[in-house]
VOBA-1610 file (N, C-alpha, C; in pm, whole numbers, padded with zeros to 5 digits, always signed):
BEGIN
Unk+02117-00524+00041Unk+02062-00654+00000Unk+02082-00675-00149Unk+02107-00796-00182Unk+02103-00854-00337Unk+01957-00918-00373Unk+01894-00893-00447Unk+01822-00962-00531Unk+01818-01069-00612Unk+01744-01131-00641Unk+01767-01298-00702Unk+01628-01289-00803Unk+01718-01208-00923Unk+01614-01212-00983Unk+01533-01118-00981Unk+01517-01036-00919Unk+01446-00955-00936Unk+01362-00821-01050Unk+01321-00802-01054Unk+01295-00678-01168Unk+01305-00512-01107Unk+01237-00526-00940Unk+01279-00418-00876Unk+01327-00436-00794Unk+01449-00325-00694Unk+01496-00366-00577Unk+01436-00311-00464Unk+01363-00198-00483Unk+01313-00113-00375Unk+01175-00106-00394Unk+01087-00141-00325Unk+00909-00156-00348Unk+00855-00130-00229Unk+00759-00028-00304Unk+00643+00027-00170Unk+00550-00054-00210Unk+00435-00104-00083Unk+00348-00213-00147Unk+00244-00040-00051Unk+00152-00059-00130Unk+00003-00038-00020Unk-00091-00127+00013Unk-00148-00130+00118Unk-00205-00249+00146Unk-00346-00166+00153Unk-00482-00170+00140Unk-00594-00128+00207Unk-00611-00161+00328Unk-00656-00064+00385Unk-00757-00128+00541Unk-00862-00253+00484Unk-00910-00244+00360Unk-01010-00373+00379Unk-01018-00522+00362Unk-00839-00490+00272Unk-00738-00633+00282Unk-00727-00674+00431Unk-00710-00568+00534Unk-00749-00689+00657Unk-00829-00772+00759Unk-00960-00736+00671Unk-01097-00754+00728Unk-01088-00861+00624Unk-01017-00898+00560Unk-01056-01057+00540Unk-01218-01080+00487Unk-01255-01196+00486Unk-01437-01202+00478Unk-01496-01124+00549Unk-01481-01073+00697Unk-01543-01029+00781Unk-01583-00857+00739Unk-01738-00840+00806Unk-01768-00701+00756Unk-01629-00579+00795Unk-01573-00609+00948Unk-01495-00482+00945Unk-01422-00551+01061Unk-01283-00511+01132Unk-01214-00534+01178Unk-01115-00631+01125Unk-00999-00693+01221Unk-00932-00784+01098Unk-00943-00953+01158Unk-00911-00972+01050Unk-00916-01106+01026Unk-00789-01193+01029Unk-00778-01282+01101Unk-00636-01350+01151Unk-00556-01399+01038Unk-00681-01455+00971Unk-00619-01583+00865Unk-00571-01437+00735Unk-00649-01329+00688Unk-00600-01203+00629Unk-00471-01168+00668Unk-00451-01147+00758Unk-00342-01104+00839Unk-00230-01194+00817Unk-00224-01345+00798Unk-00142-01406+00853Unk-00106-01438+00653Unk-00206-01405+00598Unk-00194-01443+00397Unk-00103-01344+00367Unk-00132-01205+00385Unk-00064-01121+00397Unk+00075-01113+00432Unk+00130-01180+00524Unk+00270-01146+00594Unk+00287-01282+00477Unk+00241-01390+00475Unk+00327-01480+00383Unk+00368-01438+00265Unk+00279-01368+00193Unk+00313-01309+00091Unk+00436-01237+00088Unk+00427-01127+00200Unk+00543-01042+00223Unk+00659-01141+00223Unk+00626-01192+00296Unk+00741-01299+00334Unk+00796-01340+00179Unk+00729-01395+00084Unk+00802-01450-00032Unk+00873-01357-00132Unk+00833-01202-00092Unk+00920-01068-00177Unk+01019-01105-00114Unk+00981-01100+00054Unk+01138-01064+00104Unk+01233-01164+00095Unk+01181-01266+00045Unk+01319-01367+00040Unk+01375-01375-00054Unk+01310-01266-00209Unk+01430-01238-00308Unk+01492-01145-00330Unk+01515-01072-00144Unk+01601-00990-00129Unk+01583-00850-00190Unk+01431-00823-00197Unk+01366-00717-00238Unk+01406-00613-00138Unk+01394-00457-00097Unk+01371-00399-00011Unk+01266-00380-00010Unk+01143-00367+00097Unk+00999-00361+00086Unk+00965-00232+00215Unk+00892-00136+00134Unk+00814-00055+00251Unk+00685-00088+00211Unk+00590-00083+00333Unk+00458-00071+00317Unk+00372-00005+00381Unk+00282+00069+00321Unk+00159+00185+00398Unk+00035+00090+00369Unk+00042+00136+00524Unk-00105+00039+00519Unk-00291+00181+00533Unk-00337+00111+00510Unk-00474+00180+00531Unk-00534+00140+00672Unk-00654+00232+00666Unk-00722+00152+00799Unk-00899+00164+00797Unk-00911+00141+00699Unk-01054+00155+00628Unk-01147+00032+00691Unk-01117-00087+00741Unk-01126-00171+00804Unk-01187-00173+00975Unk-01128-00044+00984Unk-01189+00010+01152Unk-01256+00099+01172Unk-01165+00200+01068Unk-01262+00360+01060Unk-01195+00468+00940Unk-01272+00520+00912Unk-01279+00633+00763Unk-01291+00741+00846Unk-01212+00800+00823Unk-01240+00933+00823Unk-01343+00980+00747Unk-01373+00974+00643Unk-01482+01054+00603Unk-01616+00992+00613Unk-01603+00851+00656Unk-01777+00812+00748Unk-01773+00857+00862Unk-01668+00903+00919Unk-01644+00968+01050Unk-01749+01092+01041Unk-01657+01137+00966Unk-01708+01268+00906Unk-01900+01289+00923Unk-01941+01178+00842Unk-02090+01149+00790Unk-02127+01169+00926Unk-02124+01092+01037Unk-02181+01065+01146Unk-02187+01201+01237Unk-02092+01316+01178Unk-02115+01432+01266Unk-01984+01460+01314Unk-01893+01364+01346Unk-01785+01374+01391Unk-01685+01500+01324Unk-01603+01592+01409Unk-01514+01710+01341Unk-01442+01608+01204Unk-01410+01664+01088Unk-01338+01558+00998Unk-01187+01584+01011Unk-01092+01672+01073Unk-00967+01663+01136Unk-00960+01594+01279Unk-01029+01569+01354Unk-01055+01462+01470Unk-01037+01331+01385Unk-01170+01313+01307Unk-01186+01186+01260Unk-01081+01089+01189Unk-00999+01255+01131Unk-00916+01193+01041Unk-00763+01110+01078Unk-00752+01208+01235Unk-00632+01162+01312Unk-00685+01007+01411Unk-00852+00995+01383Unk-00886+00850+01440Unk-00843+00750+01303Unk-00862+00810+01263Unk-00852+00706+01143Unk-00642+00665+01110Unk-00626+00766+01146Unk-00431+00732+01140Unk-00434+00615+01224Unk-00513+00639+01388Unk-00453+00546+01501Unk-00490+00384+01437Unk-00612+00408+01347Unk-00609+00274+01278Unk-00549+00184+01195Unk-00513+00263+01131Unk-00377+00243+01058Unk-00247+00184+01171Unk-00230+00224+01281Unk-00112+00218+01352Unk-00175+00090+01379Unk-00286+00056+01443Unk-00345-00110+01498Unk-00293-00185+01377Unk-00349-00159+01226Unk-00339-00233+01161Unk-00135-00296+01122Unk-00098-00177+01132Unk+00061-00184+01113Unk+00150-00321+01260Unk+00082-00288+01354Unk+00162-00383+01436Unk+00118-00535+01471Unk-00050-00533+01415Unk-00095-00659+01368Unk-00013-00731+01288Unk+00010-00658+01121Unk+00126-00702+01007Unk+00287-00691+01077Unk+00329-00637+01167Unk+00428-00654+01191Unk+00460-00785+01332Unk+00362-00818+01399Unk+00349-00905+01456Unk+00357-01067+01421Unk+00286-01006+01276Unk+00298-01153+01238Unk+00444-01169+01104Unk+00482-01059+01106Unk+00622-01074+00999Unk+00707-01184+01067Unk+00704-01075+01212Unk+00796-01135+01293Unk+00807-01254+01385Unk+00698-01266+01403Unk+00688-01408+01500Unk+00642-01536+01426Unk+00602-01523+01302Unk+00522-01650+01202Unk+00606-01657+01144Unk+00670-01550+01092Unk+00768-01551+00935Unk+00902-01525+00973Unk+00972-01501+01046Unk+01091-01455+01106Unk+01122-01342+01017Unk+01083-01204+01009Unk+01115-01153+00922Unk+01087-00962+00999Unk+01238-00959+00978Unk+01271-00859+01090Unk+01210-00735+01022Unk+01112-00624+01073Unk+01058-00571+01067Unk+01011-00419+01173Unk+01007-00363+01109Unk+00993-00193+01188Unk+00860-00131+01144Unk+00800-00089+01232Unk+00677+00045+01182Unk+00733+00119+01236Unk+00697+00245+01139Unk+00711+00392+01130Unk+00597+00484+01140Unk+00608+00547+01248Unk+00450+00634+01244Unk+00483+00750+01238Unk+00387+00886+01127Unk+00357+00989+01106Unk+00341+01072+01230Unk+00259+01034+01306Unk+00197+01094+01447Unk+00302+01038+01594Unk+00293+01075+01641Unk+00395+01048+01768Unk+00320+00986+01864Unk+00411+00825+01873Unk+00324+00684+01941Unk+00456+00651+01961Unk+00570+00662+02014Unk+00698+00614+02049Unk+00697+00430+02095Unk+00536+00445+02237Unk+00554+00355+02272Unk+00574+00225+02196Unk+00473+00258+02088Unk+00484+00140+02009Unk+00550+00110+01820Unk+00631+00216+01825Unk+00630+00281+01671Unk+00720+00376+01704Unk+00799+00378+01574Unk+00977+00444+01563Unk+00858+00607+01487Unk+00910+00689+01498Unk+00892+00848+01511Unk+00910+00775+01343Unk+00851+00840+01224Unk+00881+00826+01081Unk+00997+00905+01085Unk+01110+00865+01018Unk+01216+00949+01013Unk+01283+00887+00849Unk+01279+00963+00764Unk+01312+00914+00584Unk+01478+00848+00638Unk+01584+00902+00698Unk+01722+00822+00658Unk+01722+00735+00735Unk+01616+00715+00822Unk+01638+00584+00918Unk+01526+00478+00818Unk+01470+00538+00760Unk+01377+00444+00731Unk+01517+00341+00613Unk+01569+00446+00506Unk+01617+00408+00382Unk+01738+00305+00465Unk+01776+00352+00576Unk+01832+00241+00612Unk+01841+00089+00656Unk+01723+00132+00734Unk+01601+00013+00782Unk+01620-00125+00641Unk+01597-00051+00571Unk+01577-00129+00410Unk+01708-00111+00357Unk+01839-00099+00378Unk+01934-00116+00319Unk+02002-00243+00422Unk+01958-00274+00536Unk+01987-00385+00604Unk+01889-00487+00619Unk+01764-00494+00526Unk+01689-00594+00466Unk+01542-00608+00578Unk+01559-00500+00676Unk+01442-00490+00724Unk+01331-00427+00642Unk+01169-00514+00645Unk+01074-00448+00644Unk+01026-00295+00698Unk+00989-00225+00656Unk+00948-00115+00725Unk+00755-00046+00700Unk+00677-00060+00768Unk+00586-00052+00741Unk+00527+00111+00816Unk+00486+00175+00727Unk+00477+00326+00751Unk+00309+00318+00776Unk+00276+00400+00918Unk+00180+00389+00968Unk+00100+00532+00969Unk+00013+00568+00987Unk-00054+00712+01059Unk-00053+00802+00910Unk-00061+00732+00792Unk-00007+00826+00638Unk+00067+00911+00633Unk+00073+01088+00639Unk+00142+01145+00649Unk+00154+01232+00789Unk+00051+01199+00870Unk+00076+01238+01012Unk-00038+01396+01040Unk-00127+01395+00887Unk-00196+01546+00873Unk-00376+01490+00818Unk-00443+01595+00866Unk-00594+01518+00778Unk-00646+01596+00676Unk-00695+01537+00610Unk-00799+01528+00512Unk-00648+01489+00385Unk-00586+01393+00424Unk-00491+01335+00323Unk-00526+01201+00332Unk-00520+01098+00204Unk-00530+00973+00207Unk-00440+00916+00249Unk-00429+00743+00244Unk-00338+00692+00275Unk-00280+00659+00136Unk-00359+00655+00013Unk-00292+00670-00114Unk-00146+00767-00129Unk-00218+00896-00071Unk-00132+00995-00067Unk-00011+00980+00008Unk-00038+00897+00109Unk+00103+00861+00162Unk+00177+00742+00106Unk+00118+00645+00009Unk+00192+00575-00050Unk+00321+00642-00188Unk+00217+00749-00214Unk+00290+00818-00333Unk+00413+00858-00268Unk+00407+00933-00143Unk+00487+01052-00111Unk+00617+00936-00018Unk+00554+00805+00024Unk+00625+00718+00055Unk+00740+00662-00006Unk+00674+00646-00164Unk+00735+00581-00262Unk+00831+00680-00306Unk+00828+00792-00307Unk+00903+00934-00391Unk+01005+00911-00285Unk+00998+00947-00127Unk+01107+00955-00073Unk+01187+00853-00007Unk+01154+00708-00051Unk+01281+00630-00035Unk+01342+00559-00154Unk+01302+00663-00295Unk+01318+00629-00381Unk+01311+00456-00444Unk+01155+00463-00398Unk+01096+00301-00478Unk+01100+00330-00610Unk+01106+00184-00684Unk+01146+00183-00851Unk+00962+00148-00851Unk+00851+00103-00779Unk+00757+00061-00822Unk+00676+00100-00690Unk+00555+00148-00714Unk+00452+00179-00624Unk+00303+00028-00682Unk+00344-00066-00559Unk+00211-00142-00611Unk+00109-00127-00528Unk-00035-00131-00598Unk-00152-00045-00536Unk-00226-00208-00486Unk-00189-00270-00391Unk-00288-00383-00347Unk-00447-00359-00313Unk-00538-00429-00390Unk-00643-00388-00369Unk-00720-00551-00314Unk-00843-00511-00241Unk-00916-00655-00225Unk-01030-00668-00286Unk-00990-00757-00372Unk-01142-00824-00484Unk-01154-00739-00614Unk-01023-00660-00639Unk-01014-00582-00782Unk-00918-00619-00842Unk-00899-00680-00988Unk-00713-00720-01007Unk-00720-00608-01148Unk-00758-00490-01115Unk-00703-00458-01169Unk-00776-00262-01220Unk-00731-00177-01293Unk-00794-00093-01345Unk-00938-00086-01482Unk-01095-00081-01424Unk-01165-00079-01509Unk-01222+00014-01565Unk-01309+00021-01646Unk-01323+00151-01717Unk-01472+00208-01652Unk-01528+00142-01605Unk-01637+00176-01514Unk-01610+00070-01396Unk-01679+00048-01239Unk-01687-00021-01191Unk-01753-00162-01213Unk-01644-00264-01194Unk-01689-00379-01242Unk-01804-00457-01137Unk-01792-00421-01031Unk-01900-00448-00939Unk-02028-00446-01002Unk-02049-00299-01066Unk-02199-00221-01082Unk-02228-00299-01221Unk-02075-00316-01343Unk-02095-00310-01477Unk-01994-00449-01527Unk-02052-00548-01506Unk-01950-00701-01515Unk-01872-00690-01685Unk-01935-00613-01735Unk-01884-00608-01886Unk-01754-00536-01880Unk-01749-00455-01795Unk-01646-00334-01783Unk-01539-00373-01855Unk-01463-00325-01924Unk-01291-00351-01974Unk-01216-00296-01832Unk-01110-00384-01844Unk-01014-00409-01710Unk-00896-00342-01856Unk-00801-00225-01781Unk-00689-00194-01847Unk-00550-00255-01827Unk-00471-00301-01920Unk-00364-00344-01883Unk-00252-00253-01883Unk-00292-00121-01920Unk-00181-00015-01882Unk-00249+00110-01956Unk-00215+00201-01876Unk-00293+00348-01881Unk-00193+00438-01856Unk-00151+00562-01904Unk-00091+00665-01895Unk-00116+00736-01743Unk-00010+00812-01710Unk-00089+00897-01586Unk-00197+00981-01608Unk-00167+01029-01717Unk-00292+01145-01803Unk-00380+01063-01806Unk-00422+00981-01835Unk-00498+00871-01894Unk-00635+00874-01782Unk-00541+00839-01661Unk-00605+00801-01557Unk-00674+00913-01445Unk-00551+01018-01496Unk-00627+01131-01408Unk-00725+01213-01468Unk-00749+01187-01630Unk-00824+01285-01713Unk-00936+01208-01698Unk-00971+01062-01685Unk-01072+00983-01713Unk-01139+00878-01572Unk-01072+00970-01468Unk-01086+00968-01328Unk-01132+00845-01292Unk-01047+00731-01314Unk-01054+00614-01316Unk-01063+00526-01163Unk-01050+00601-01082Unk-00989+00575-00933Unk-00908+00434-00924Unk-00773+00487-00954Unk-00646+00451-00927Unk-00612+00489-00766Unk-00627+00610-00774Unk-00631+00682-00640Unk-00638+00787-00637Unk-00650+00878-00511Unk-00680+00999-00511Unk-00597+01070-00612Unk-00601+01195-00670Unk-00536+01264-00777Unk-00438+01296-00716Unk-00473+01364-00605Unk-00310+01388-00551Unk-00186+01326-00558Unk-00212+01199-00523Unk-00113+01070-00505Unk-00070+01073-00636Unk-00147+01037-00764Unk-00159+01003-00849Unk-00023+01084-00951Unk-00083+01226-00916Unk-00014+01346-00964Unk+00135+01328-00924Unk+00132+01301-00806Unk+00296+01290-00740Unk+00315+01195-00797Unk+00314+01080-00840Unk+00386+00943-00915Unk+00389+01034-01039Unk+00317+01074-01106Unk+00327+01131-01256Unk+00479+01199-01161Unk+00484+01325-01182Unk+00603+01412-01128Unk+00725+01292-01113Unk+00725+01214-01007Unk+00808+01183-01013Unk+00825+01002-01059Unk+00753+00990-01176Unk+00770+00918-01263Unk+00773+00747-01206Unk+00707+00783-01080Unk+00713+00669-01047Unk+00593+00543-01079Unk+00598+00421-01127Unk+00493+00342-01210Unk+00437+00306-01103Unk+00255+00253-01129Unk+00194+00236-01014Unk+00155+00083-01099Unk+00156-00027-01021Unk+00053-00162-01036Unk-00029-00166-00942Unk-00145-00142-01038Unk-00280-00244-00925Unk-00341-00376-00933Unk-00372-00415-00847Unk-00368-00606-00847Unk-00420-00597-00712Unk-00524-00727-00779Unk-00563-00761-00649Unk-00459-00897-00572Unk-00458-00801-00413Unk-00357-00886-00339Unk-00421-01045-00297Unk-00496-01060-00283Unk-00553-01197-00276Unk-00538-01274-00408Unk-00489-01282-00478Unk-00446-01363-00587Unk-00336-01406-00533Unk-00299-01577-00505Unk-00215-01599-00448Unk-00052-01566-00501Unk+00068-01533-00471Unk+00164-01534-00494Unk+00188-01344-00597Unk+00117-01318-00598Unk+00087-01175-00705Unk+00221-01104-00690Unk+00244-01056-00555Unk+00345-00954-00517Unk+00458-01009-00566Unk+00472-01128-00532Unk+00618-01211-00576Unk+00661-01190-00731Unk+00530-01235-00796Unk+00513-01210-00948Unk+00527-01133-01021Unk+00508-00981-00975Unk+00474-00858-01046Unk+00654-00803-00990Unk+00700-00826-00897Unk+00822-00799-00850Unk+00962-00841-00941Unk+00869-01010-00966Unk+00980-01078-01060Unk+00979-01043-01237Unk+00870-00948-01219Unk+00869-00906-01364Unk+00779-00953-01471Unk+00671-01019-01370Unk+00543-01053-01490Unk+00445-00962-01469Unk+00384-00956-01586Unk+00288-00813-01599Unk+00140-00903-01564Unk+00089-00791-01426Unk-00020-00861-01350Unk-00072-00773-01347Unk-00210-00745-01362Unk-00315-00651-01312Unk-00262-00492-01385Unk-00310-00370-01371Unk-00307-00274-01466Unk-00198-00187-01450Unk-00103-00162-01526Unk+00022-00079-01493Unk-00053+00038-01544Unk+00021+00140-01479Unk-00014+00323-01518Unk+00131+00358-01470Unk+00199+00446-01574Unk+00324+00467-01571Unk+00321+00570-01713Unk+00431+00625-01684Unk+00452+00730-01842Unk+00443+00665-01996Unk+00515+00521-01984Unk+00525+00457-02115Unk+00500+00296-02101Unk+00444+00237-02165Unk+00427+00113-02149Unk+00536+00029-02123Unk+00640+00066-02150Unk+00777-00017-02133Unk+00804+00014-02018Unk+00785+00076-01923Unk+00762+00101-01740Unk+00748-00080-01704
//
């Protein structure tokens, strides 16, 4: 694929599980669902390549799993299958609202509904301008789905890991929920972020983008048009990367 304009050609987006609960306390939300794929929809028409890991925080956590008594390697492989609901919801509507040809990839083995994750089918997937949306994180528990965005982004060699969040645009220095004063960062070192445990995301993830140098944006995805924006090279919500010129 060619780009039009672009700033990156290859982009992992993460989406949260709670981006698809929409207003609603938990499960998803149509009109979420359907904001979402438009969005996608406007990367992909400047010929971006786009993978995306989705969350599934929206149905079930593993680690409220956990709380309730539940084994937390049980819980944690309930919590993948949520992720997989949430993946063919977004791919349902790529494809039938947006015409926009599209594949999930799952960690865990679901054939019926989901291609086995396989890295050279995926990089291909996206060298012929399909979406590919990576489901089940890394297919193991007590790993995030952060963690699978990192390890996502490392192996189909994305130029940009963007961290979509709902109702945050951005990195603060305390929670802005608790502390409205908070300073919001417009760019933070990886050190920065992992020394001053900012929750960007789990450290793990975090650590792997440091290593392999890959820049993370967080932004909140409900800001209309964001993904398009930050793709085309305007600085939105908090970059963390090795050098500010990232």
């Amino acid at each position: 694929m060619t780009t039009n304009g672009a700033k990156y050609g290859r982009v992992l987006l993460k989406i949260s599980g709670e981006s698809f609960k929409g207003r609603q306390d938990y499960g998803i939300d149509p009109d979420a669902i359907d904001y979402l794929a438009r969005q996608i929809k406007g990367v992909h028409s400047l010929g971006v390549e786009l993978g995306v890991v989705v969350g599934g925080g929206n149905i079930l956590r593993g680690v409220e799993a956990e709380q309730w008594g539940m084994d937390r390697a049980s819980a944690d492989y309930a919590g993948m299958l949520a992720t997989v609901i949430n993946a063919l919801a977004l791919q349902d509507a790529l494809e039938s609202r947006y015409n926009v040809d599209t594949r999930t990839q799952s960690a865990i083995n679901v054939q019926a509904v989901a291609e086995p994750y396989i890295r050279r089918r995926a990089i291909r997937h996206l060298e012929k301008g399909r979406v590919v949306i990576f489901a089940a994180g890394i297919g193991n528990p007590f790993m995030t789905t952060d963690t699978a965005a990192a390890l996502r982004a490392t192996e189909i060699d994305a130029n940009v890991l963007l961290m979509a969040k709902h109702g945050v645009d951005g990195v603060y220095a305390s929670d802005p929920n608790i502390n409205p004063d908070a300073p919001r960062f417009e760019f933070l070192t990886y050190r920065d972020a992992l020394d001053r445990r900012l929750g960007v995301m789990d450290t793990t993830a975090l650590s792997l983008c440091e290593e392999n140098k890959i820049p993370i944006v967080v932004f909140d995805v409900f800001t209309a048009g964001s993904i398009q924006r930050i793709v085309s090279g305007e600085r939105i919500g908090s970059l963390v990367a090795e050098r500010r010129s990232s």
